[in-house]
CHARMM-style PDB file with segment names, atoms N, HN, CA, C and O in Angstrom:
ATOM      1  N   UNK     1       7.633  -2.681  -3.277  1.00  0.00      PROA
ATOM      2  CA  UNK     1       8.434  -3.877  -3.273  1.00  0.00      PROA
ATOM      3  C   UNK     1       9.308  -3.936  -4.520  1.00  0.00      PROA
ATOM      4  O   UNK     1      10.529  -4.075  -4.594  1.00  0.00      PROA
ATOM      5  N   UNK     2       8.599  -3.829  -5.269  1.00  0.00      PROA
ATOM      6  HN  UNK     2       7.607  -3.716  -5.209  1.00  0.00      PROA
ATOM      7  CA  UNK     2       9.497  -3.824  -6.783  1.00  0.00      PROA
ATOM      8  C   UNK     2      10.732  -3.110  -6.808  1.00  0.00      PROA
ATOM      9  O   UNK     2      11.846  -3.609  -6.967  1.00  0.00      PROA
ATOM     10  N   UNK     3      10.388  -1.612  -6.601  1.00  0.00      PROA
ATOM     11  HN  UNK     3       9.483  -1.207  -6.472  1.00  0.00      PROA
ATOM     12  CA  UNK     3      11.506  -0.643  -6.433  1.00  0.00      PROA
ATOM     13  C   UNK     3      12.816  -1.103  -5.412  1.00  0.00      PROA
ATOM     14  O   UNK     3      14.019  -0.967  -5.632  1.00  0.00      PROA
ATOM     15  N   UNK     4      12.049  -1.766  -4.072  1.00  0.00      PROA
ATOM     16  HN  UNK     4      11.072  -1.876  -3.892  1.00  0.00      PROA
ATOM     17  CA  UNK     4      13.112  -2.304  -2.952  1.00  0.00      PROA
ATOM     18  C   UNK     4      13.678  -3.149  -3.913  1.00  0.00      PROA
ATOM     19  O   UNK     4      14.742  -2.745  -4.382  1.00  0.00      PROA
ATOM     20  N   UNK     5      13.149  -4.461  -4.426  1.00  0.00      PROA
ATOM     21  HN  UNK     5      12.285  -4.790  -4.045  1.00  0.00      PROA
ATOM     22  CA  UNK     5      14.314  -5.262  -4.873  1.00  0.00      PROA
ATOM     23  C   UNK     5      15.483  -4.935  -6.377  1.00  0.00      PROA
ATOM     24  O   UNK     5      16.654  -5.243  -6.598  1.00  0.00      PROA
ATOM     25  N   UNK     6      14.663  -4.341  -6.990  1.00  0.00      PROA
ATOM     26  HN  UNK     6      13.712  -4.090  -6.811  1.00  0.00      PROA
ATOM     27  CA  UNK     6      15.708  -3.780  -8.252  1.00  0.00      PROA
ATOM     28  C   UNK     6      16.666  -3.290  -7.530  1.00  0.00      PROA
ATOM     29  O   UNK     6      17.738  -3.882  -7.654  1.00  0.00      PROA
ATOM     30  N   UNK     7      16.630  -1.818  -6.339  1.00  0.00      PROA
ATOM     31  HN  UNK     7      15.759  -1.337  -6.238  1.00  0.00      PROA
ATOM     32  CA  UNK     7      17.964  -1.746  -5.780  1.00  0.00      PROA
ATOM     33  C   UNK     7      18.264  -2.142  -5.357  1.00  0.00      PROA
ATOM     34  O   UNK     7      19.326  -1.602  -5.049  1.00  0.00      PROA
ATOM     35  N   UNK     8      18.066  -3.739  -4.499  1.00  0.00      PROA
ATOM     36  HN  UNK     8      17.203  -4.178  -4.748  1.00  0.00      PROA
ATOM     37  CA  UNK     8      18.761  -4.424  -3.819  1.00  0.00      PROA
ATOM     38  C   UNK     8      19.394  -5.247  -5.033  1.00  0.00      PROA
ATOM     39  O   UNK     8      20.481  -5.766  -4.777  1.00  0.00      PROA
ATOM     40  N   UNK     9      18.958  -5.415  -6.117  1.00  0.00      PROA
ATOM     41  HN  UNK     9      18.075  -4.994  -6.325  1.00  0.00      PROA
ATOM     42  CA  UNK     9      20.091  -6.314  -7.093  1.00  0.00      PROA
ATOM     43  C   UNK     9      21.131  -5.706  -7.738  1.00  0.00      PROA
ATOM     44  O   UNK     9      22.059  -6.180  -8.394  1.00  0.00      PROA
ATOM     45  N   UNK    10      20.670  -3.966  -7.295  1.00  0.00      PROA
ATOM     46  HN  UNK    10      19.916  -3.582  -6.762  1.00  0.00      PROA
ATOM     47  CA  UNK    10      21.834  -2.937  -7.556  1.00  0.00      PROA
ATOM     48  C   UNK    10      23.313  -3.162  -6.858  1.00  0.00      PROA
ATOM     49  O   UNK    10      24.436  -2.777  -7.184  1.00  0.00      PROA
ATOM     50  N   UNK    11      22.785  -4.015  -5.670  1.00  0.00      PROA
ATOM     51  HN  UNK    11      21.872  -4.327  -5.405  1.00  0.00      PROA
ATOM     52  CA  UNK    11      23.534  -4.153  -4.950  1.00  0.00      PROA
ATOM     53  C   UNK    11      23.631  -2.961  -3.153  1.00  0.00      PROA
ATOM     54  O   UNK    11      24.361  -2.996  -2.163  1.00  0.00      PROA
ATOM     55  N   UNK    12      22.587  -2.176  -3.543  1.00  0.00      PROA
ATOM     56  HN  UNK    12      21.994  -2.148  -4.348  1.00  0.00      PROA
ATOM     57  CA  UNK    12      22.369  -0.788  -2.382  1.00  0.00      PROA
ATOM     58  C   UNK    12      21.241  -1.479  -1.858  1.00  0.00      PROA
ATOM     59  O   UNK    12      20.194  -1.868  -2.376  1.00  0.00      PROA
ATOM     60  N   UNK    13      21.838  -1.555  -0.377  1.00  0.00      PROA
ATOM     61  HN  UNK    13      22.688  -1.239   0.044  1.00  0.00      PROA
ATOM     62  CA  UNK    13      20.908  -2.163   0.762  1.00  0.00      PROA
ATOM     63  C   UNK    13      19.219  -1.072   0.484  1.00  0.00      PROA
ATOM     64  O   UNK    13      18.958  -0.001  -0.063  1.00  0.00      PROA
ATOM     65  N   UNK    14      18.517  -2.035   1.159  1.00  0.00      PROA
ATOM     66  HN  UNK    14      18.728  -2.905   1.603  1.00  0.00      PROA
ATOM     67  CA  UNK    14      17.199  -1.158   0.605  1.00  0.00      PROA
ATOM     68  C   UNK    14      15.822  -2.231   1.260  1.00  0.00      PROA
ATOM     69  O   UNK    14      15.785  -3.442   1.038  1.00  0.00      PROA
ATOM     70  N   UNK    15      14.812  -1.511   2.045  1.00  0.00      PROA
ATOM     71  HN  UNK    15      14.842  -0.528   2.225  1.00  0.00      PROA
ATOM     72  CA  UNK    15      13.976  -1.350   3.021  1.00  0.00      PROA
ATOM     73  C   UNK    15      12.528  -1.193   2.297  1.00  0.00      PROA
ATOM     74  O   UNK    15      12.600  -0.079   1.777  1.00  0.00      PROA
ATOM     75  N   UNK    16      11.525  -1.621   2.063  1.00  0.00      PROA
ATOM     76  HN  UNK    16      11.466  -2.525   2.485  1.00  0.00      PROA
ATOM     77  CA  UNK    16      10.396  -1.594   1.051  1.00  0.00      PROA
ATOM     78  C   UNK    16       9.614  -1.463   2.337  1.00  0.00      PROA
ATOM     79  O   UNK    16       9.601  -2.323   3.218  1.00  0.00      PROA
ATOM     80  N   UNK    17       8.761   0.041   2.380  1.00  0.00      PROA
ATOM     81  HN  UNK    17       8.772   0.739   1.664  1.00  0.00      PROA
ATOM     82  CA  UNK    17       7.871   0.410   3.695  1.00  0.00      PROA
ATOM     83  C   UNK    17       6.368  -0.213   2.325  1.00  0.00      PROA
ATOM     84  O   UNK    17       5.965  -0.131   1.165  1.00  0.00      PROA
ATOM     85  N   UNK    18       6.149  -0.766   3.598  1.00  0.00      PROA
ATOM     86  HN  UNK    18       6.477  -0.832   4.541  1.00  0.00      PROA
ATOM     87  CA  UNK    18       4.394  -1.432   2.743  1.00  0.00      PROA
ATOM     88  C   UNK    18       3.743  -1.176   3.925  1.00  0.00      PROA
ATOM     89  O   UNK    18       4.294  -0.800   4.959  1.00  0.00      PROA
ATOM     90  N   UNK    19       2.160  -1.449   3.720  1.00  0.00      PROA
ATOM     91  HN  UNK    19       1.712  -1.754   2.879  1.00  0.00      PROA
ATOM     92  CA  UNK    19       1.239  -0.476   4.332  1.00  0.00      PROA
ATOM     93  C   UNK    19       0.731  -2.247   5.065  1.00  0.00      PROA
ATOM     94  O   UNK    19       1.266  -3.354   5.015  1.00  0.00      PROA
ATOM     95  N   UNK    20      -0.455  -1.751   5.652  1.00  0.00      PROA
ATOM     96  HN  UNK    20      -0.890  -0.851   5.692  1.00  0.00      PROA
ATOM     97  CA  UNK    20      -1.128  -3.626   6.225  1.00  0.00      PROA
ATOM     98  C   UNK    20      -1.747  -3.991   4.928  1.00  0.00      PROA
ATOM     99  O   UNK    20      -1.339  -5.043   4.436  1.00  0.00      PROA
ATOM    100  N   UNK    21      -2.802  -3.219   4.170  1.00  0.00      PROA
ATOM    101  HN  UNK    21      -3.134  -2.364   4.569  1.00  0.00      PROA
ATOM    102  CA  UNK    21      -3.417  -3.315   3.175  1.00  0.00      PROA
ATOM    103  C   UNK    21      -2.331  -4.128   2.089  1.00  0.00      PROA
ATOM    104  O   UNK    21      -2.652  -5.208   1.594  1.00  0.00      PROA
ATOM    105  N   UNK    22      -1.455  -3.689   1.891  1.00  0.00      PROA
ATOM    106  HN  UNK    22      -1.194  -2.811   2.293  1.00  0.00      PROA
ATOM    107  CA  UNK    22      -0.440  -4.245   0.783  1.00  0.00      PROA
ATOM    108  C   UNK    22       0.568  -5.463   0.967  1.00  0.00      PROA
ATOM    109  O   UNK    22       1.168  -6.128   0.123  1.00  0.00      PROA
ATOM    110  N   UNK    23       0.552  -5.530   2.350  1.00  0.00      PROA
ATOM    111  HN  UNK    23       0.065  -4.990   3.036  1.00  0.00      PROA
ATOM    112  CA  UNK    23       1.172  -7.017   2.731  1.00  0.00      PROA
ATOM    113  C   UNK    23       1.129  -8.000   1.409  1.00  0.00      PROA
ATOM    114  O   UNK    23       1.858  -8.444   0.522  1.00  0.00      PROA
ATOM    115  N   UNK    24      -0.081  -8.029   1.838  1.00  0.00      PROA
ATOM    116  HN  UNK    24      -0.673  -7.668   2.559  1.00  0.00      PROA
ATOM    117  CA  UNK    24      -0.451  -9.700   1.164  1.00  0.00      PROA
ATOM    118  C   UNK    24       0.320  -9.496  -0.112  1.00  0.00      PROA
ATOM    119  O   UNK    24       1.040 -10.431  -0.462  1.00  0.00      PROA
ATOM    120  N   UNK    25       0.267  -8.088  -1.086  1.00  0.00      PROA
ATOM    121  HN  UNK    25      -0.318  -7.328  -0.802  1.00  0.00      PROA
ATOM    122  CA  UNK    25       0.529  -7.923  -2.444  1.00  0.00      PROA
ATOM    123  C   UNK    25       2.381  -7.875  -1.951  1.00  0.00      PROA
ATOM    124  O   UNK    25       3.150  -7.846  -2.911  1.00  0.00      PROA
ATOM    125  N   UNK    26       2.803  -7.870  -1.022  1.00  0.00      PROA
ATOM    126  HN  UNK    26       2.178  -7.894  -0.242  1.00  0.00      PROA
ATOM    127  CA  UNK    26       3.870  -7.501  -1.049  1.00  0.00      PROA
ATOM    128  C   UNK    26       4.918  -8.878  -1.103  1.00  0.00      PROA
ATOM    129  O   UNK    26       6.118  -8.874  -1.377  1.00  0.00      PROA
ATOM    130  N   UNK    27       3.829 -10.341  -0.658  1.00  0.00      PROA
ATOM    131  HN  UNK    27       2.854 -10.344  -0.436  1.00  0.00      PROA
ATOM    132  CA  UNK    27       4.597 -11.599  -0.740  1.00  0.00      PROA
ATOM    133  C   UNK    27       4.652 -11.850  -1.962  1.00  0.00      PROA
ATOM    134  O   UNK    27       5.456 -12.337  -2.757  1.00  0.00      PROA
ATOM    135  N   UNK    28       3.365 -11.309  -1.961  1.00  0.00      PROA
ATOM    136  HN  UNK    28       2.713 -10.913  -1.315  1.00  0.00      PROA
ATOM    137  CA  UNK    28       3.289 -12.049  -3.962  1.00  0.00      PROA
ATOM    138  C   UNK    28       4.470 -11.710  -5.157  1.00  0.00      PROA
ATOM    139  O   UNK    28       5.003 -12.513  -5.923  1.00  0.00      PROA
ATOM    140  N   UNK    29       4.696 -10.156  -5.035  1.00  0.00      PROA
ATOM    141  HN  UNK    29       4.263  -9.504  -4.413  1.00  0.00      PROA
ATOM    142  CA  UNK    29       6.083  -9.620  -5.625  1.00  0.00      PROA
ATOM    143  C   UNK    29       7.290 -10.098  -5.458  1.00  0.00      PROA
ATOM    144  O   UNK    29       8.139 -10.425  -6.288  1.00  0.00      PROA
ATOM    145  N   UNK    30       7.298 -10.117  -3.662  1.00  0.00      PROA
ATOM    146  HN  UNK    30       6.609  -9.851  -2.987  1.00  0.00      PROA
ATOM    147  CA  UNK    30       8.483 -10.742  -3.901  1.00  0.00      PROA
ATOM    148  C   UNK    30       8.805 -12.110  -4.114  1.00  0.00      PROA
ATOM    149  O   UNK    30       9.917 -12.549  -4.408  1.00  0.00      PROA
ATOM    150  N   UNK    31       7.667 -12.811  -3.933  1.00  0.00      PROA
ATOM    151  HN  UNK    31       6.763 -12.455  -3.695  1.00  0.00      PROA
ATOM    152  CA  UNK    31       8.222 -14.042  -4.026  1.00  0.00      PROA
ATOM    153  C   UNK    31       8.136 -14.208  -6.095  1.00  0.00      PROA
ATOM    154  O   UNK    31       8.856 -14.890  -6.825  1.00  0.00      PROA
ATOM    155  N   UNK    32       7.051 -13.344  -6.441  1.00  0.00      PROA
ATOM    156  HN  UNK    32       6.466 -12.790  -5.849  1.00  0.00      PROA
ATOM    157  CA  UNK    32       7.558 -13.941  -8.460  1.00  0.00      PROA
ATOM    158  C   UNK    32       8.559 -13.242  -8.443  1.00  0.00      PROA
ATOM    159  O   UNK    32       9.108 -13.384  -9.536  1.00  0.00      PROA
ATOM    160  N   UNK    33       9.332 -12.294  -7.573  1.00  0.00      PROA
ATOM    161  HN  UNK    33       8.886 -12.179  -6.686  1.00  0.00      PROA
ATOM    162  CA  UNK    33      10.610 -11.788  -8.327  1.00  0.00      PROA
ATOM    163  C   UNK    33      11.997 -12.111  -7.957  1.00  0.00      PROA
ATOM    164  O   UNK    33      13.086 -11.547  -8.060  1.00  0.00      PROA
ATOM    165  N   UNK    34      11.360 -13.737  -7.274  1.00  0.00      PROA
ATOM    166  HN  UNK    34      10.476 -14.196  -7.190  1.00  0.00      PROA
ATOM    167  CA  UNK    34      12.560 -14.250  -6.539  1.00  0.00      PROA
ATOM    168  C   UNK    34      13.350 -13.931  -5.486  1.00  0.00      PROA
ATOM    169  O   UNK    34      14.518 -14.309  -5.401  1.00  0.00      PROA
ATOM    170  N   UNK    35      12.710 -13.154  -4.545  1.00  0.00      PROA
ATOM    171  HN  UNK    35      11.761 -12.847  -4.614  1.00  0.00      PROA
ATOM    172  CA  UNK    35      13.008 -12.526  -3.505  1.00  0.00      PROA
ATOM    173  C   UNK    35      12.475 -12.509  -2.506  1.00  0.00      PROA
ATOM    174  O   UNK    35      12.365 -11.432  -1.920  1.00  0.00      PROA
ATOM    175  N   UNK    36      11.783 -14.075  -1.772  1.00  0.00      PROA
ATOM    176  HN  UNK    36      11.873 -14.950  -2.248  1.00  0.00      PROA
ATOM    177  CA  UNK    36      10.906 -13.684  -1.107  1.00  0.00      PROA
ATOM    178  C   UNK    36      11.185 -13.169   0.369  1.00  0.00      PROA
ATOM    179  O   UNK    36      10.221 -13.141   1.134  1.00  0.00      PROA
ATOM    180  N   UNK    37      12.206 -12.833   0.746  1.00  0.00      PROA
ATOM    181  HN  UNK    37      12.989 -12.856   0.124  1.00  0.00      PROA
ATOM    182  CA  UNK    37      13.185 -12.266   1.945  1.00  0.00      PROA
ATOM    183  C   UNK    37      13.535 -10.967   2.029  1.00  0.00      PROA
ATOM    184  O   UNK    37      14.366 -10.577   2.848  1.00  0.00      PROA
ATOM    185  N   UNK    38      12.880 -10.123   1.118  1.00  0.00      PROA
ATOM    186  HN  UNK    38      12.204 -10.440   0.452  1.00  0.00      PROA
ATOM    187  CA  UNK    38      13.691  -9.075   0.294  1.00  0.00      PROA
ATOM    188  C   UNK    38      13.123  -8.207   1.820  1.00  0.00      PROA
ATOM    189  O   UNK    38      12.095  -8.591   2.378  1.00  0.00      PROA
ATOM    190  N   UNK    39      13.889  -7.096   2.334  1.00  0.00      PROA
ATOM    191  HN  UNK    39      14.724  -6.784   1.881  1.00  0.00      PROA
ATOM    192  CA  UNK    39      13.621  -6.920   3.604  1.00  0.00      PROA
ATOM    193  C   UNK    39      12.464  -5.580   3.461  1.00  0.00      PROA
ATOM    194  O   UNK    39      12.767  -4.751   2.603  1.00  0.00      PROA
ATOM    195  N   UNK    40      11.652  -5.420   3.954  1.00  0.00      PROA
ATOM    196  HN  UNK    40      11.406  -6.093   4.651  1.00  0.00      PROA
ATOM    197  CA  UNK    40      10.194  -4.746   4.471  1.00  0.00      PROA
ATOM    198  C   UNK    40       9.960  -4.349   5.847  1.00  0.00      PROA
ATOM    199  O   UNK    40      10.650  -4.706   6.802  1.00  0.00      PROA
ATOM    200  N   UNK    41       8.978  -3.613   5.890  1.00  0.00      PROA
ATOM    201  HN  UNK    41       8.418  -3.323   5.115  1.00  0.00      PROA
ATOM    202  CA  UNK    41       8.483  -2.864   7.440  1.00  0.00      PROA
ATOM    203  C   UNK    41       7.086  -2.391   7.062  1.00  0.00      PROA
ATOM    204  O   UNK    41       6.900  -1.435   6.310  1.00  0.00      PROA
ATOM    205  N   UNK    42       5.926  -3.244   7.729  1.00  0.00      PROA
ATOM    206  HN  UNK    42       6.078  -4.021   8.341  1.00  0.00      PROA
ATOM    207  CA  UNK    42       4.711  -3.411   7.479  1.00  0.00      PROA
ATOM    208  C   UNK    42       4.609  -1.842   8.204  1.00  0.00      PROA
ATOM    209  O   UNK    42       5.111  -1.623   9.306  1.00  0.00      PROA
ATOM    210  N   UNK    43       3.896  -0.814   7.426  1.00  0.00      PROA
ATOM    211  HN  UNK    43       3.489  -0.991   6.531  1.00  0.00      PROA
ATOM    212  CA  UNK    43       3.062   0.747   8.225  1.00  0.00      PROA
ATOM    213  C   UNK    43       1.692  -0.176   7.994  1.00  0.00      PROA
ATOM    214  O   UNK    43       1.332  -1.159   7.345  1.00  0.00      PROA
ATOM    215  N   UNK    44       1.077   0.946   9.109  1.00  0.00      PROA
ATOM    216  HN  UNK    44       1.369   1.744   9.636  1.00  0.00      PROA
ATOM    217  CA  UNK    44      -0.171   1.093   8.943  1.00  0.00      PROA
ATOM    218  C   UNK    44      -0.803   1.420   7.746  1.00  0.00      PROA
ATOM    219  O   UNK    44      -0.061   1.704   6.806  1.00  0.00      PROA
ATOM    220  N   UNK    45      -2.023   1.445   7.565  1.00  0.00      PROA
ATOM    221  HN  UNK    45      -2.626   1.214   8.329  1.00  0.00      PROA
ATOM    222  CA  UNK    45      -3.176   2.172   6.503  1.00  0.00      PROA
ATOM    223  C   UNK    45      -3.929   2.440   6.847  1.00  0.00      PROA
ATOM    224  O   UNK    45      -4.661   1.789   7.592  1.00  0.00      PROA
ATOM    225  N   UNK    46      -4.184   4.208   6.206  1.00  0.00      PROA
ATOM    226  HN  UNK    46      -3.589   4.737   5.600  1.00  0.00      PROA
ATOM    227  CA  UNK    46      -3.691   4.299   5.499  1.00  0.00      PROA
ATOM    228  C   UNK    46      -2.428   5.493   6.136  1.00  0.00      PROA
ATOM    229  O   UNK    46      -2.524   5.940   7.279  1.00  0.00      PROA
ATOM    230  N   UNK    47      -1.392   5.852   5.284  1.00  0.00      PROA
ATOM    231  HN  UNK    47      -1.314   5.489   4.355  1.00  0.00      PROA
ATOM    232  CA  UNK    47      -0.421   6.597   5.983  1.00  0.00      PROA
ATOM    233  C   UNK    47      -1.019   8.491   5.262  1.00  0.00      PROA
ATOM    234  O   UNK    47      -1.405   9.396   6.002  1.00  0.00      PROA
ATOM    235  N   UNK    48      -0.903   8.595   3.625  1.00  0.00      PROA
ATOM    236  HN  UNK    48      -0.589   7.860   3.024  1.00  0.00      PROA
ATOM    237  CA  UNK    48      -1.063   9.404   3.055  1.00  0.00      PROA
ATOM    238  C   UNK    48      -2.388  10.181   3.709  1.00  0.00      PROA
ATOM    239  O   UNK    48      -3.467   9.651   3.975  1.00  0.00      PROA
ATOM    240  N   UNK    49      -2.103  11.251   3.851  1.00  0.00      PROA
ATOM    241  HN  UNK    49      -1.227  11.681   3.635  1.00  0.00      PROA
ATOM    242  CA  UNK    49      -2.931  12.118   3.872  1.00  0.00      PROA
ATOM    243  C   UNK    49      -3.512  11.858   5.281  1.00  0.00      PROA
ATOM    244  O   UNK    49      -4.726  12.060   5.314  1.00  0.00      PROA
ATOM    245  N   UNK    50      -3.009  11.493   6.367  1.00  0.00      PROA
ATOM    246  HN  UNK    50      -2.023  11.328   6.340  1.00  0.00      PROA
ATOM    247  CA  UNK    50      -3.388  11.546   8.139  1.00  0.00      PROA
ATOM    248  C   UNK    50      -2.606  12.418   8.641  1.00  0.00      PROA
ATOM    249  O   UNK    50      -2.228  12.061   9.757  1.00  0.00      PROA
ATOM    250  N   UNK    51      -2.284  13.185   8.390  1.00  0.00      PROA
ATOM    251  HN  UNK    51      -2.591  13.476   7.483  1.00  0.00      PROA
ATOM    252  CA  UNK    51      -1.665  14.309   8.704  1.00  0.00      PROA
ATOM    253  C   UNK    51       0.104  14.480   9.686  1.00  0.00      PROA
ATOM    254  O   UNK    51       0.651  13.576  10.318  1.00  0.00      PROA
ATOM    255  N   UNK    52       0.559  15.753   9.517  1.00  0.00      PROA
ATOM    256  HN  UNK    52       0.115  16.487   9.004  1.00  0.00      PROA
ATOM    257  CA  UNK    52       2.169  15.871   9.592  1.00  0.00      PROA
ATOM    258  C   UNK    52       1.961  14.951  10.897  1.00  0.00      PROA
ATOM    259  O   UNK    52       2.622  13.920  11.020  1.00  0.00      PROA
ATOM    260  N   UNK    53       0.876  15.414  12.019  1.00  0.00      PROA
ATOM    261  HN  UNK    53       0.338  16.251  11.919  1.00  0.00      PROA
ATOM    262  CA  UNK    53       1.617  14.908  13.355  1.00  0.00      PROA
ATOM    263  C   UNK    53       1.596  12.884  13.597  1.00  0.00      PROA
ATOM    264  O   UNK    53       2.444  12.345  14.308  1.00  0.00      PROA
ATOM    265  N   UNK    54       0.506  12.082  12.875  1.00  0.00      PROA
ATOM    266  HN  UNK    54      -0.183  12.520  12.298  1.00  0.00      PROA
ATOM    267  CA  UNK    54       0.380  11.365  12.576  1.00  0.00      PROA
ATOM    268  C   UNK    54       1.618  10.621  11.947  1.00  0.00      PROA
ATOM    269  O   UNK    54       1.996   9.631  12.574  1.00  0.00      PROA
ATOM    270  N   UNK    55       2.354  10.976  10.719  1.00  0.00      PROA
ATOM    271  HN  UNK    55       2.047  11.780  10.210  1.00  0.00      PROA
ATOM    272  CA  UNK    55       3.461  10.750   9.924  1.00  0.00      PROA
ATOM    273  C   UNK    55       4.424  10.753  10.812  1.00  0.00      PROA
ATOM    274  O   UNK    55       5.218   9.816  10.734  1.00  0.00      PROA
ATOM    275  N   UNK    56       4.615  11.670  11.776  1.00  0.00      PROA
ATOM    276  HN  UNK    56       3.971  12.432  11.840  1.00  0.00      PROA
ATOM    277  CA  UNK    56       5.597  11.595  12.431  1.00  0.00      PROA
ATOM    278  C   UNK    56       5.710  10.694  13.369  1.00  0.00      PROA
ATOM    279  O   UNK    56       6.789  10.115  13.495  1.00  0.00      PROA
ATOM    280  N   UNK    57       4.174  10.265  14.568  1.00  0.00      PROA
ATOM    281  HN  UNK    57       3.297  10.734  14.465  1.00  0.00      PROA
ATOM    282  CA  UNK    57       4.195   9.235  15.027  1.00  0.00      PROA
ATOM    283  C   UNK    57       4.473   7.649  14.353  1.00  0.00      PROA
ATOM    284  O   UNK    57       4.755   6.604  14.941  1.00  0.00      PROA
ATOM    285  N   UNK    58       4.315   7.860  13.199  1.00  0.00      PROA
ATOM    286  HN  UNK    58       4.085   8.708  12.722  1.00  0.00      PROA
ATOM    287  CA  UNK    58       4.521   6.874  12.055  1.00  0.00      PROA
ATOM    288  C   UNK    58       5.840   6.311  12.317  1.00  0.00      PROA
ATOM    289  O   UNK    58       6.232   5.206  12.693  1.00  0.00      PROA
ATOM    290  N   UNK    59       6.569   7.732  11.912  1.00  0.00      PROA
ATOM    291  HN  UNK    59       6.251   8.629  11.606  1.00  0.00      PROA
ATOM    292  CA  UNK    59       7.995   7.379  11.676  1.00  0.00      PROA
ATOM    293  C   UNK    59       8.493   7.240  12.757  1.00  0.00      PROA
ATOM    294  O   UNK    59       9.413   6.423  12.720  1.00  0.00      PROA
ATOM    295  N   UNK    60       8.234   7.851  14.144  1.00  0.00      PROA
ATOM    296  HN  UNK    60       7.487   8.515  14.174  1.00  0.00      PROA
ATOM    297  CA  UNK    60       8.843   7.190  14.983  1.00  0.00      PROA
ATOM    298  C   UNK    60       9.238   6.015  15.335  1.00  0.00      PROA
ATOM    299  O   UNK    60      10.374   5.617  15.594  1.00  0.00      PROA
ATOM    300  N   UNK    61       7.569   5.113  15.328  1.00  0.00      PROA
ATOM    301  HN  UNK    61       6.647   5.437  15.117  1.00  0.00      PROA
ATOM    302  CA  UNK    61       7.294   4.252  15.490  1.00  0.00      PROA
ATOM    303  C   UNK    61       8.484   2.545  14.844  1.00  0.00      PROA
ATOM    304  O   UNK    61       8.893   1.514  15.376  1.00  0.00      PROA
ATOM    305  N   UNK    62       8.571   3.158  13.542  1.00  0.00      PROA
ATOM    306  HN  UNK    62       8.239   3.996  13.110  1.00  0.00      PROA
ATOM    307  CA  UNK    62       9.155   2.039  12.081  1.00  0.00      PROA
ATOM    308  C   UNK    62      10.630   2.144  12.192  1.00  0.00      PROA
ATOM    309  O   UNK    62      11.269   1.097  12.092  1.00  0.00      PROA
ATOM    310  N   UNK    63      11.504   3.691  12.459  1.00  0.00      PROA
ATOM    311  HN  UNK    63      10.985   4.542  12.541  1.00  0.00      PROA
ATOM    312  CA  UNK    63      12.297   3.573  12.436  1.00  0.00      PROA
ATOM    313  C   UNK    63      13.423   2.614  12.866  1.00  0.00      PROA
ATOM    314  O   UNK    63      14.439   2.333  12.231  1.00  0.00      PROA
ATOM    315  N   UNK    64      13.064   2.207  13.977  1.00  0.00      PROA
ATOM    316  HN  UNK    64      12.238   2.435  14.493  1.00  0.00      PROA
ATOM    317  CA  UNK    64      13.556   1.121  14.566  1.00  0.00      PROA
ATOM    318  C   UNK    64      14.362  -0.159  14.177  1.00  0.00      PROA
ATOM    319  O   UNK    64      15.460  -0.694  14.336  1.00  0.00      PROA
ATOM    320  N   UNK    65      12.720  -0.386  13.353  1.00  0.00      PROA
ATOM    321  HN  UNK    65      11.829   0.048  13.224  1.00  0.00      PROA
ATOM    322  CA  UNK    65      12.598  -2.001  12.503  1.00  0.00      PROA
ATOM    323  C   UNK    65      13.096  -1.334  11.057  1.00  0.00      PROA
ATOM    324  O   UNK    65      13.648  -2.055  10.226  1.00  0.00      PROA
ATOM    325  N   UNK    66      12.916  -0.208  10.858  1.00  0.00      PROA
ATOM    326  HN  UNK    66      12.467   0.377  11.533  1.00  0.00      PROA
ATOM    327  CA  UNK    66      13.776  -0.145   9.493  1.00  0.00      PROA
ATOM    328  C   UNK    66      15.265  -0.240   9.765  1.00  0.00      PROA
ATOM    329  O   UNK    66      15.759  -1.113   9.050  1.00  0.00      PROA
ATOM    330  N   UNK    67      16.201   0.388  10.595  1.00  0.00      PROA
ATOM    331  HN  UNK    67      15.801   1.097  11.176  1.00  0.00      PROA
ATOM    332  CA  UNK    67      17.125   0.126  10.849  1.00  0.00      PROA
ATOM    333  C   UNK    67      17.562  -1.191  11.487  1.00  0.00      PROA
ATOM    334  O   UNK    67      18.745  -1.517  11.388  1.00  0.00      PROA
ATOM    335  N   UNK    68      16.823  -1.855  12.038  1.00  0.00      PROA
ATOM    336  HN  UNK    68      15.862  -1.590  12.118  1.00  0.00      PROA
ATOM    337  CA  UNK    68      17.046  -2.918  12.256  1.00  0.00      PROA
ATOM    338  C   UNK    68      17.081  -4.159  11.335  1.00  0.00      PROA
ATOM    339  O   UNK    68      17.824  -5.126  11.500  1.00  0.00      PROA
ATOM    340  N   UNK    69      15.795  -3.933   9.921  1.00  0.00      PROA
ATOM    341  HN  UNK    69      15.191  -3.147   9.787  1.00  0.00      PROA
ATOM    342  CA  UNK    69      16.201  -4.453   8.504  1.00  0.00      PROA
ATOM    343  C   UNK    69      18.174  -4.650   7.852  1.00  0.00      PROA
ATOM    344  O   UNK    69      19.055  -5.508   7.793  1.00  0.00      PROA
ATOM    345  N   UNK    70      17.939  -3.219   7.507  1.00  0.00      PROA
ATOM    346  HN  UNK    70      17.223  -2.522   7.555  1.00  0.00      PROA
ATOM    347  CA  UNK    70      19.074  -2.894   6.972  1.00  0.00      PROA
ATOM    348  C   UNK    70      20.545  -3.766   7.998  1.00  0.00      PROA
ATOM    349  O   UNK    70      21.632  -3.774   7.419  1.00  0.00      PROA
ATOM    350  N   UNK    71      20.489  -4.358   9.271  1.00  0.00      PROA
ATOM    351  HN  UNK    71      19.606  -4.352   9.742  1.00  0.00      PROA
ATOM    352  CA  UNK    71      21.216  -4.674   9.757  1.00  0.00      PROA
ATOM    353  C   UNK    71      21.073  -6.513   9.542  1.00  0.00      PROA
ATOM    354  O   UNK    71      21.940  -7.351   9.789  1.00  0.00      PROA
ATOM    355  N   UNK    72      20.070  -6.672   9.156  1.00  0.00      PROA
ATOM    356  HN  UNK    72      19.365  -5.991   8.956  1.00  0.00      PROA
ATOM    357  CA  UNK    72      19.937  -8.008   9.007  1.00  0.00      PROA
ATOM    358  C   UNK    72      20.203  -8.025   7.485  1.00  0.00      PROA
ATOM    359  OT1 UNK    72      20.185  -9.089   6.866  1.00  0.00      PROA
TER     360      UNK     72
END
């Protein structure tokens, strides 16, 4: 989250992938960093280390709503 909003005050559109586990930590950031809108796409948990074919169902899955972020 952090990283998403610094470049979004860069002004470069920007997508913060958070896991289910990190949700909750992910309102909390943005909302002390004044951002509580700052745009996100909840993955599963955990992602690391479930392997290539997994990741890929992953990404299938998000791409969507990540591009669909970036449009909102």
């Amino acid at each position: 989250m952090r990283d998403g909003i610094a470049i979004a005050r860069l002004g470069i559109p920007a997508v913060s992938l958070v896991t289910e586990k990190f949700w909750p930590q992910g309102d909390f950031v943005a909302n002390s960093l004044g951002m509580p809108d700052a745009p996100r796409v909840r993955l599963p948990h955990p992602v690391a280390g479930t392997g290539e074919a997994n990741l890929e169902r992953i990404a299938d899955a998000v791409a969507p709503a990540i591009i669909e972020a970036f449009v909102h």
